[in-house]
C-alpha positions in Angstrom: 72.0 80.8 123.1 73.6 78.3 125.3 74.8 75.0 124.2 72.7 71.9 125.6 73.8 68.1 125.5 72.5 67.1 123.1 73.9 69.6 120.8 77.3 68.0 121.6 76.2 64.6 121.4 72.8 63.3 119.7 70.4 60.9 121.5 70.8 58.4 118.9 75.1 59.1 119.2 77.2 57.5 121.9 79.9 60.2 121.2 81.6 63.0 120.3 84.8 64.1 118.7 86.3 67.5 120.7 89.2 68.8 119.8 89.9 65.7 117.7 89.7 63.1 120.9 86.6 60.6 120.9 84.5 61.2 123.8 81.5 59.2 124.7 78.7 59.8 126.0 79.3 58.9 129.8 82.9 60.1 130.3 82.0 63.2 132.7 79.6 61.1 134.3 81.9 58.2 135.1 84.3 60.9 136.0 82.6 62.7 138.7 80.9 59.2 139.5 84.4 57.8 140.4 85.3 60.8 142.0 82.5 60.2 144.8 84.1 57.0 145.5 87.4 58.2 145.7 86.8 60.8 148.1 84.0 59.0 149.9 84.6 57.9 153.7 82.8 54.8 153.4 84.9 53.5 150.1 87.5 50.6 150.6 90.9 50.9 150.0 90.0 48.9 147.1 87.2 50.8 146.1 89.2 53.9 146.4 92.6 52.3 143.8 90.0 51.4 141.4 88.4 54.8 140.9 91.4 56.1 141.4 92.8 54.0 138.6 90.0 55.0 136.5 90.0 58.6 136.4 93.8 58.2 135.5 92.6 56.6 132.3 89.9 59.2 132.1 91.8 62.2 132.7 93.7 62.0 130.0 90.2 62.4 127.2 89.0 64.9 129.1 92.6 67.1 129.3 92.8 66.5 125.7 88.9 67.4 125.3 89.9 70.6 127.0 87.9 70.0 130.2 90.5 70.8 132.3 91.2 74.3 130.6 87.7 75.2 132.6 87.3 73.7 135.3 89.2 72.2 138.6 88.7 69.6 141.1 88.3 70.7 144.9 89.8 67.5 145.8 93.7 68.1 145.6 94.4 64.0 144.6 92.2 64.4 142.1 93.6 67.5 140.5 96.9 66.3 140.3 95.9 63.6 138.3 94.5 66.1 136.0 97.6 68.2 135.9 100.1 65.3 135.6 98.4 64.3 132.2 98.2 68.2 130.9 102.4 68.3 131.7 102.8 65.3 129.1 
């Protein structure tokens, strides 16, 4: 039996703890939401420091939430972010 969403995080919940780190509800989605941005040709420069800013402060809960120990980013930037945070 798979595992579904909700089995990690309850409809009334707006997180869970994995791996002892606090991860809410929309971390993956803000993730991958700022990772459109990033790697989007229409973003600003702005635009693109900002999400880029952002999934540095998200990167480190999902390293720690072992995301990282399953999956990779295609976009090379991106990774490395990732991998910076698992080297501290």
């Amino acid at each position: 039996m798979g595992i579904k969403a909700e089995d990690i995080i309850a409809d009334h919940e707006n997180y869970a703890v994995l791996n002892g780190v606090s991860i809410r509800k929309g971390t993956m989605a803000a993730a991958l939401a700022n990772a459109d941005i990033f790697t989007a040709t229409h973003s600003t420069a702005f635009e693109k420091n900002a999400a880029k800013n952002m999934l540095t402060e998200l990167a480190a809960m999902l390293v720690n939430s072992l995301f990282s120990q399953h999956l990779m980013w295609k976009n090379p930037e991106i990774q490395q972010l990732f991998d910076e945070i698992k080297k501290k």
